[in-house]
C-alpha positions as CSV (number, residue, x, y, z in Angstrom):
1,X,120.9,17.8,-162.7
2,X,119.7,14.0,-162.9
3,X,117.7,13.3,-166.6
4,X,115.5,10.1,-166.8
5,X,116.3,7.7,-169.5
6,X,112.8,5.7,-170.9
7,X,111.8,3.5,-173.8
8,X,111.7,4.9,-176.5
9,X,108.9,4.0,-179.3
10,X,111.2,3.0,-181.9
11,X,108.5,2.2,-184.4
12,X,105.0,3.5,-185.5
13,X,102.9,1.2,-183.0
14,X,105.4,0.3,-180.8
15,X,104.2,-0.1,-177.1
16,X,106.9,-2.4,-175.6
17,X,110.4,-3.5,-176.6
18,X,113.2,-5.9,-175.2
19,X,116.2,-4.4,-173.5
20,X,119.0,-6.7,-174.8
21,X,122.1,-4.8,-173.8
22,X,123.6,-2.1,-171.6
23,X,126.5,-0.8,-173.8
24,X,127.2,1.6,-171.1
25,X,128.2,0.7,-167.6
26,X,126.8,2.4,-164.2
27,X,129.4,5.6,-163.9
28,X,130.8,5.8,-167.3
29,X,130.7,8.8,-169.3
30,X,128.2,9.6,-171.9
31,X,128.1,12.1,-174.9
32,X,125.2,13.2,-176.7
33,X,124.3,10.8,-179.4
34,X,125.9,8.1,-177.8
35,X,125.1,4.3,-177.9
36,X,123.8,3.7,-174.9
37,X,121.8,0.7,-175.0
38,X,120.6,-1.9,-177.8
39,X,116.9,-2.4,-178.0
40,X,114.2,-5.3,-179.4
41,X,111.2,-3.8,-181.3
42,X,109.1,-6.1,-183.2
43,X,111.2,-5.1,-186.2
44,X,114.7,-5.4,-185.5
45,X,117.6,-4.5,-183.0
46,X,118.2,-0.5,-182.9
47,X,120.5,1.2,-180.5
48,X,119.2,3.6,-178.0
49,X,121.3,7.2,-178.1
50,X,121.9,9.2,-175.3
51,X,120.0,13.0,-175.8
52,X,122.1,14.8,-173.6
53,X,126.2,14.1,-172.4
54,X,126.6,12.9,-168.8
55,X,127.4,10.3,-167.1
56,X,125.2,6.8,-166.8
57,X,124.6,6.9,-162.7
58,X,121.9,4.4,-162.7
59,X,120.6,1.3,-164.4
60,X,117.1,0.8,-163.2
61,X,116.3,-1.8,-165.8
62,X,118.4,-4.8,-166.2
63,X,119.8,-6.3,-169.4
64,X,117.9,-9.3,-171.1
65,X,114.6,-7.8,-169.6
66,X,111.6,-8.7,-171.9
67,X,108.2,-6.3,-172.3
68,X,109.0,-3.1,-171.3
69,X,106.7,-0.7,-171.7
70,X,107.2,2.6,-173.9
71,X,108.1,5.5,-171.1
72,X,109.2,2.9,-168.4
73,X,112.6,4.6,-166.8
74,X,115.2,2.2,-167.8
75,X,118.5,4.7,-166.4
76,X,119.5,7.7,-164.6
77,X,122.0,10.2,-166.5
78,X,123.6,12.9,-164.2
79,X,124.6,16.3,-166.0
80,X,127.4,16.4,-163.0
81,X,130.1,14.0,-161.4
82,X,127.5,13.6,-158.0
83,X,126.6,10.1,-157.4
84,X,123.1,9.8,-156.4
85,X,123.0,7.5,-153.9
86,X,119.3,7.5,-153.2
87,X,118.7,6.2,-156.6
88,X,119.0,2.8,-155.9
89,X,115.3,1.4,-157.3
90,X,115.5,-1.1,-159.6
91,X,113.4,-3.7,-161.2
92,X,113.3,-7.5,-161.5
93,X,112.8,-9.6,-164.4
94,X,109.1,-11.4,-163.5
95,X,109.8,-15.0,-162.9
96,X,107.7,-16.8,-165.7
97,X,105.4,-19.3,-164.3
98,X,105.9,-22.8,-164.0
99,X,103.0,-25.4,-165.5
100,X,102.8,-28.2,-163.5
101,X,105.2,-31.1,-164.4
102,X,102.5,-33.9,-165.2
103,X,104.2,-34.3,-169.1
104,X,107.5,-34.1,-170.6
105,X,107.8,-30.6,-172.5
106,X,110.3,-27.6,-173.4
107,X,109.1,-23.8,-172.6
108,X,110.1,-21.1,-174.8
109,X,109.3,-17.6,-173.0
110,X,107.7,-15.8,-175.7
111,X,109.5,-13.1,-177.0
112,X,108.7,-9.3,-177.7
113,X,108.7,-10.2,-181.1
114,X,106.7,-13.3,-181.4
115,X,104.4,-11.6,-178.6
116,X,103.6,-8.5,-181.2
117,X,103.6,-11.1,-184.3
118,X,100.6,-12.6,-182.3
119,X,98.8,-9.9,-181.7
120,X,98.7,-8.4,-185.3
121,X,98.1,-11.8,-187.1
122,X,95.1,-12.1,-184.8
123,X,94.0,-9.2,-185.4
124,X,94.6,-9.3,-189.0
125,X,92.6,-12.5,-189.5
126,X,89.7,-11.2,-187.1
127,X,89.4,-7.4,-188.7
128,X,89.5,-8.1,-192.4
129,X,87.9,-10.4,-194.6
130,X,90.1,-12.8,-196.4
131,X,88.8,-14.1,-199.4
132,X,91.7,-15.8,-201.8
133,X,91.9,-16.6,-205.7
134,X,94.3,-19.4,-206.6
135,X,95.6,-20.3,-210.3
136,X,98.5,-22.0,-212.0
137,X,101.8,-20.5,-213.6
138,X,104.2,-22.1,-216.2
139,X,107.6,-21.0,-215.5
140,X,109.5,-23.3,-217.7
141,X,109.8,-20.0,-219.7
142,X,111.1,-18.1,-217.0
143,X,113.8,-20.7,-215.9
144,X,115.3,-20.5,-219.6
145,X,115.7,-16.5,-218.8
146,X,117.0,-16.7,-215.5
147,X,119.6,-19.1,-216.2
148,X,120.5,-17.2,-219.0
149,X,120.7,-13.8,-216.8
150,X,122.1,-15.1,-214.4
151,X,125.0,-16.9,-216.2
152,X,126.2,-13.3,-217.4
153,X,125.6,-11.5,-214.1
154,X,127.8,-11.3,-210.8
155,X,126.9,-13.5,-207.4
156,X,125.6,-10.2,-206.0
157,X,122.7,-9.6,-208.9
158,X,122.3,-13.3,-209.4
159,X,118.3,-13.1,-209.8
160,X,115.9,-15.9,-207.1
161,X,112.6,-16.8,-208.8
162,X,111.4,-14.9,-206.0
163,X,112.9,-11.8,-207.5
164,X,111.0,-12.4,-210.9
165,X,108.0,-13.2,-208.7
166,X,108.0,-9.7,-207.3
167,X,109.1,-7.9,-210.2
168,X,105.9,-9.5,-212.1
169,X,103.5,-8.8,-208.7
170,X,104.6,-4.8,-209.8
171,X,103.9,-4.8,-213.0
172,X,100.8,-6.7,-212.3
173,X,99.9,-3.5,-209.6
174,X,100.8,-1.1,-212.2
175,X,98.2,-2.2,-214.5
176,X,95.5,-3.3,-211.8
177,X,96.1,0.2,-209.5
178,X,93.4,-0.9,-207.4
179,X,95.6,-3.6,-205.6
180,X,98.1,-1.0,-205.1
181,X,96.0,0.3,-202.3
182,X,95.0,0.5,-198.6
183,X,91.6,0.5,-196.9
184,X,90.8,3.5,-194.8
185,X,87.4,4.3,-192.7
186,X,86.4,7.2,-195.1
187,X,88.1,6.8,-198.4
188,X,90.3,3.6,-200.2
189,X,93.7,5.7,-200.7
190,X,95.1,4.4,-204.0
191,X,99.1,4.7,-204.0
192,X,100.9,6.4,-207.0
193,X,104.7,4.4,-206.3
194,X,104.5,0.9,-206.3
195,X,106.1,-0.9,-203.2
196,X,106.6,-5.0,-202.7
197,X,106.9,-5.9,-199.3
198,X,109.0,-9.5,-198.9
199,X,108.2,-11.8,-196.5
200,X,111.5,-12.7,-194.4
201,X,111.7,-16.0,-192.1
202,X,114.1,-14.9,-189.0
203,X,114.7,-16.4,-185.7
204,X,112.3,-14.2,-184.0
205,X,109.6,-14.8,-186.8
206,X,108.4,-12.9,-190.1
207,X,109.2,-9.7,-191.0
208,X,108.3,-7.9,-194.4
209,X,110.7,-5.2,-195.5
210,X,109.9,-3.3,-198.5
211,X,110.8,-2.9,-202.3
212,X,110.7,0.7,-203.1
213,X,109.2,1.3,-206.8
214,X,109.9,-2.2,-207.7
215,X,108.2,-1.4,-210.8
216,X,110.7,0.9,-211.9
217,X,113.7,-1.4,-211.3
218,X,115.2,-4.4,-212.9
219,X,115.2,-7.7,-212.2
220,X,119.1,-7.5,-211.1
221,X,118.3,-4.7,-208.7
222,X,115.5,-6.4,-207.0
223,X,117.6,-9.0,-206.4
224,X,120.7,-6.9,-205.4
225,X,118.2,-5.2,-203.0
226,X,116.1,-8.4,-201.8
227,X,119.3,-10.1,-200.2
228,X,120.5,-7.3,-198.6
229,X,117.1,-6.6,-196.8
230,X,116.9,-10.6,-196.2
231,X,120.6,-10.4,-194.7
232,X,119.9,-7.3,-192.6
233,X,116.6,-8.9,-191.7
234,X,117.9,-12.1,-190.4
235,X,120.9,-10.0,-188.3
236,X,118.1,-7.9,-187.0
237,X,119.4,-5.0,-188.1
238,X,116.7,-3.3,-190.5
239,X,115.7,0.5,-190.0
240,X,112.1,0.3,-188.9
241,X,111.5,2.5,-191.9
242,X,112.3,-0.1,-194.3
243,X,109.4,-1.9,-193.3
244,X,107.0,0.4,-193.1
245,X,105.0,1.6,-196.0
246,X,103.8,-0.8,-199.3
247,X,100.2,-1.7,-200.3
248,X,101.1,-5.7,-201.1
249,X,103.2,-8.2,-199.9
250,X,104.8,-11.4,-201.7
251,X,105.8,-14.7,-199.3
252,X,107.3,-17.3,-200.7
253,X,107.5,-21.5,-199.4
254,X,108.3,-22.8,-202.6
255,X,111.8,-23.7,-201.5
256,X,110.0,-26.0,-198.2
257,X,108.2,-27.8,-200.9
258,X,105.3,-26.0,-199.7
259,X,102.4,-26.6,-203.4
260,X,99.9,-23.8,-202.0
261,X,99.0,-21.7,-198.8
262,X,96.9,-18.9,-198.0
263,X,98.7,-16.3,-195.9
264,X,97.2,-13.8,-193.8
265,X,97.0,-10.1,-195.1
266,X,99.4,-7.3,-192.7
267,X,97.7,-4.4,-192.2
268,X,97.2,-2.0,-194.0
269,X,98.2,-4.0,-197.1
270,X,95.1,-4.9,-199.3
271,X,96.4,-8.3,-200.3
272,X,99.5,-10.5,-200.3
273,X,100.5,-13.2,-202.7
274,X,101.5,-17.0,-202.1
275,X,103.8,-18.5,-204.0
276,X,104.4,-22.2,-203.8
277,X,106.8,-24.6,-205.5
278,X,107.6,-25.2,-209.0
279,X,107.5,-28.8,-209.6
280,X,106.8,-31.1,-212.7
281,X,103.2,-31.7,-213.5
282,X,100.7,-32.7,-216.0
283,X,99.1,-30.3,-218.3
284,X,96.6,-30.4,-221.1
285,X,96.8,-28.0,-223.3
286,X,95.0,-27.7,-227.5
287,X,93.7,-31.4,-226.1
288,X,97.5,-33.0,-225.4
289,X,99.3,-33.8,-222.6
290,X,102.2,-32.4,-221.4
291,X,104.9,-32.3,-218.4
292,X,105.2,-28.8,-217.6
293,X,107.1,-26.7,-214.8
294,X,103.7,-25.2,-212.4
295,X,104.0,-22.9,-209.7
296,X,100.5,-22.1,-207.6
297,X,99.7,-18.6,-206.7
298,X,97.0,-18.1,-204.5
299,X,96.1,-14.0,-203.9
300,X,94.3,-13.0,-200.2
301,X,92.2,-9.6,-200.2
302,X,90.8,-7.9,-198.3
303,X,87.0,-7.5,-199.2
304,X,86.2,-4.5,-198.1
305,X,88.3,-2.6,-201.3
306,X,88.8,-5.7,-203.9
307,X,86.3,-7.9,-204.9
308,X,86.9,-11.0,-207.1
309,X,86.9,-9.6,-210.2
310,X,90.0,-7.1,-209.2
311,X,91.7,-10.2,-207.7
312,X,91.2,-11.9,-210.8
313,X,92.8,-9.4,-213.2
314,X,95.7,-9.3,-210.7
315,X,96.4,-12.4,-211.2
316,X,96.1,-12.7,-214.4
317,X,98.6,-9.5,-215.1
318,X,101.0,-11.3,-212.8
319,X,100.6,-14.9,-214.9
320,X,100.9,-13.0,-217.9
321,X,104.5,-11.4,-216.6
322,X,105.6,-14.8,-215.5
323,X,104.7,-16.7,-218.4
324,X,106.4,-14.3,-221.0
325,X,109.7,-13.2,-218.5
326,X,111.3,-11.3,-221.2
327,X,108.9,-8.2,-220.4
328,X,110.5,-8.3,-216.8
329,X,114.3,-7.8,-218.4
330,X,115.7,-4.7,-218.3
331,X,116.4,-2.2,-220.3
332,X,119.7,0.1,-220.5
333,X,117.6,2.9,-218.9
334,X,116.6,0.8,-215.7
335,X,113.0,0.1,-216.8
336,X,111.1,-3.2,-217.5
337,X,109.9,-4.1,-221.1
338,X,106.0,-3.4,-222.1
């Protein structure tokens, strides 16, 4: 008995993927929850298991094959030791185009990735309306603590600013629930646990895995979880679940030297928050000058369930928490101070 083997959709959404590798070769053996195959969602690198033990007698779709489409037959599995010899139909990779040659360039074939990155940003921009709030934080405060954390703590837990930065942007959604909530047709579902999703740069482009109940965990385990998701991230090697889910998002260019950006909400968040560097500056404050440590913050919404006023209490629960870092330490039980 001959079983088809097609793409699977690996993730909520998914309607193509990249076939990367055969891990199996045409007449080898194959047991039920086998590796077959790796495959490229938009997310990361998953491997495709075999549902049934046989043996692989066909490879219809070849390795390295971009854009296949959820369902397309990519193998034959026999349930027996016949070779099917009239199962010989394969498919070709499409050639990609050649642009005329009238100036010096370098194509890069689009990948599955950067393909589906397109499509949602544009969508993203186009579907909801933006509107951002931007305001200055002092973290001369919170560099004292960290160094001091961190110079008692092992290289595993050894806390980023970025890890301060999202265990503020939870307590900030703990007391303004209203962030901490997606946009639906017929109601604005307002979540009880409070989820950070991170903004990771990988080869293949941005992906934002999540911080589950970042409000309920310290600084040191944010951290301790942040670079494992950032490692796993960059290896392409994240469970699509640990993207999925979270009503905000932090991303972070500070370390380019990037002073302020507005980035583009991901669906179905309701905002996301970003952070640029923390450089010396000027500051007047009780009418004298200063040279203080400023990091700007500038919050996108999404209209349709914040307005400005919502934004602006956001952000200023979130300065608050950076300002004064020692309510972000934690305690013996695991939570954070206030």
């Amino acid at each position: 008995m001959r079983t088809t083997i097609v793409m699977p959709a690996l993730s909520p959404g998914m309607t193509e993927g990249k076939l990367i590798k055969w891990l199996k070769c045409e007449g080898d053996s194959v047991s039920k929850g086998e590796a077959i195959a790796e495959i490229e969602t938009d997310k990361s690198v998953l491997e495709l298991e075999a549902l049934e033990t046989g043996r692989l007698a066909k490879i219809i779709v070849a390795e390295d094959t971009d854009a296949v489409e959820v369902d397309t037959p990519l193998a034959i599995l026999e349930r027996n030791d016949e070779v099917q010899s009239d199962l010989a139909a394969t498919t070709e990779r499409p050639e990609v185009d050649q642009p005329h040659r009238e100036e010096r360039f370098t194509t890069e074939v689009n990948s599955s990735v950067r393909k589906i990155i397109a499509e949602r940003v544009t969508e993203a921009k186009s579907s909801i309306p933006h509107f951002y709030l931007t305001l200055d934080c002092s973290v001369d405060e919170l560099l004292k603590v960290r160094k001091a954390v961190n110079a008692s703590t092992s290289d595993d837990t050894k806390a980023s600013i970025n890890d301060f930065i999202i265990s503020a942007s939870a307590r900030a959604l703990r007391d303004v629930p209203r962030v901490n909530a997606i946009w639906d047709d017929e109601a604005i579902l307002i979540y009880d646990d409070v989820d950070v999703a991170v903004a990771v740069a990988t080869p293949d482009g941005i992906v934002t895995p999540v911080i589950r109940n970042a409000d309920s965990k310290s600084v040191a385990a944010i951290a301790l979880e942040t670079k494992n998701l950032a490692e796993r991230a960059r290896n392409r090697r994240l469970d699509p679940a640990e993207t999925r889910g979270g009503c905000f998002c932090v991303s972070n260019l500070g370390m380019h030297g990037i002073r302020q950006f507005s980035a583009i909400i991901s669906p179905p968040h309701s905002a996301i928050l970003a952070i640029g560097a923390a450089e010396a500056r000027p500051v007047v404050r009780h009418g004298e000058l200063s040279v203080n440590t400023v990091m700007t913050c500038t919050l996108s919404c999404d209209h349709r369930l914040l307005d400005g006023e919502v934004g602006a209490r956001f952000l200023n629960s979130f300065k608050q928490a950076i300002e004064n870092p020692a309510c972000l330490i934690a305690r013996s039980d695991g939570k954070s101070h206030g």
